[in-house]
C-alpha positions in Angstrom: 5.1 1.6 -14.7 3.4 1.7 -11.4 5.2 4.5 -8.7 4.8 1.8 -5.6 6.2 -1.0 -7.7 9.8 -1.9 -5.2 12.8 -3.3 -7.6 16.5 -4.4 -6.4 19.4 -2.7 -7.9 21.3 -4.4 -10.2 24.2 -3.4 -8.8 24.0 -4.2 -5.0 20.9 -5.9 -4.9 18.9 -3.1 -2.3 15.3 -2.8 -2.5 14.0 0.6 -3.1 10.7 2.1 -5.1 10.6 2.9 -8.6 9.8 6.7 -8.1 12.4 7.1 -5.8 15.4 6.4 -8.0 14.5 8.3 -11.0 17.7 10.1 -11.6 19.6 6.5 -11.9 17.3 3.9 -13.3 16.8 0.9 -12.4 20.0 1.2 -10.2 19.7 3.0 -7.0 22.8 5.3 -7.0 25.2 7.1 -9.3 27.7 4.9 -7.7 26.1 1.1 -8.3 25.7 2.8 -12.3 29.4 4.0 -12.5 30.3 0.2 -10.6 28.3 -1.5 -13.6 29.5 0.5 -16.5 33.1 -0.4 -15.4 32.1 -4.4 -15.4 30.8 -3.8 -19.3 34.0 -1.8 -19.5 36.3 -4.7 -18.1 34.3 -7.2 -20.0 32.7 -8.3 -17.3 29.4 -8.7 -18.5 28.7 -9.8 -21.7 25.8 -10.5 -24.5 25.8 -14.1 -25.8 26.7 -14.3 -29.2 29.4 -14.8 -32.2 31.8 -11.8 -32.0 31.4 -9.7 -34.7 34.8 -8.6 -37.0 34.8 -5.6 -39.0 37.1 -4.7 -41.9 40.1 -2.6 -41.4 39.1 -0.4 -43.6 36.4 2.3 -42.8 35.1 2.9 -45.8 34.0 -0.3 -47.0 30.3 -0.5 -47.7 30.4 -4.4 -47.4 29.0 -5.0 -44.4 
């Protein structure tokens, strides 16, 4: 991916460059990754679909 290439955080929408916020990808601060891990957390964010149900008992093979 191209070092000059300028994104927005997920998170709180600041611009910033792609090189310069290596250590938190694509988000721009440990903060704005901890703030989205707690929306998946709280089921905040989602991914579309049917839920999935899994037998109660852990070893079944049926699945």
């Amino acid at each position: 991916m191209n070092d000059d290439l300028i994104i927005a955080c997920p998170t709180c929408r600041k611009s910033m460059r792609w090189k310069d916020c290596k250590e938190h990808r694509p988000f721009c601060s440990k903060r704005c990754q901890l703030i989205d891990l707690g929306e998946w957390a709280n089921e905040k964010h989602t991914i579309a679909g049917q839920s999935v149900i899994l037998p109660d008992n852990e070893d079944s093979q049926d699945f």
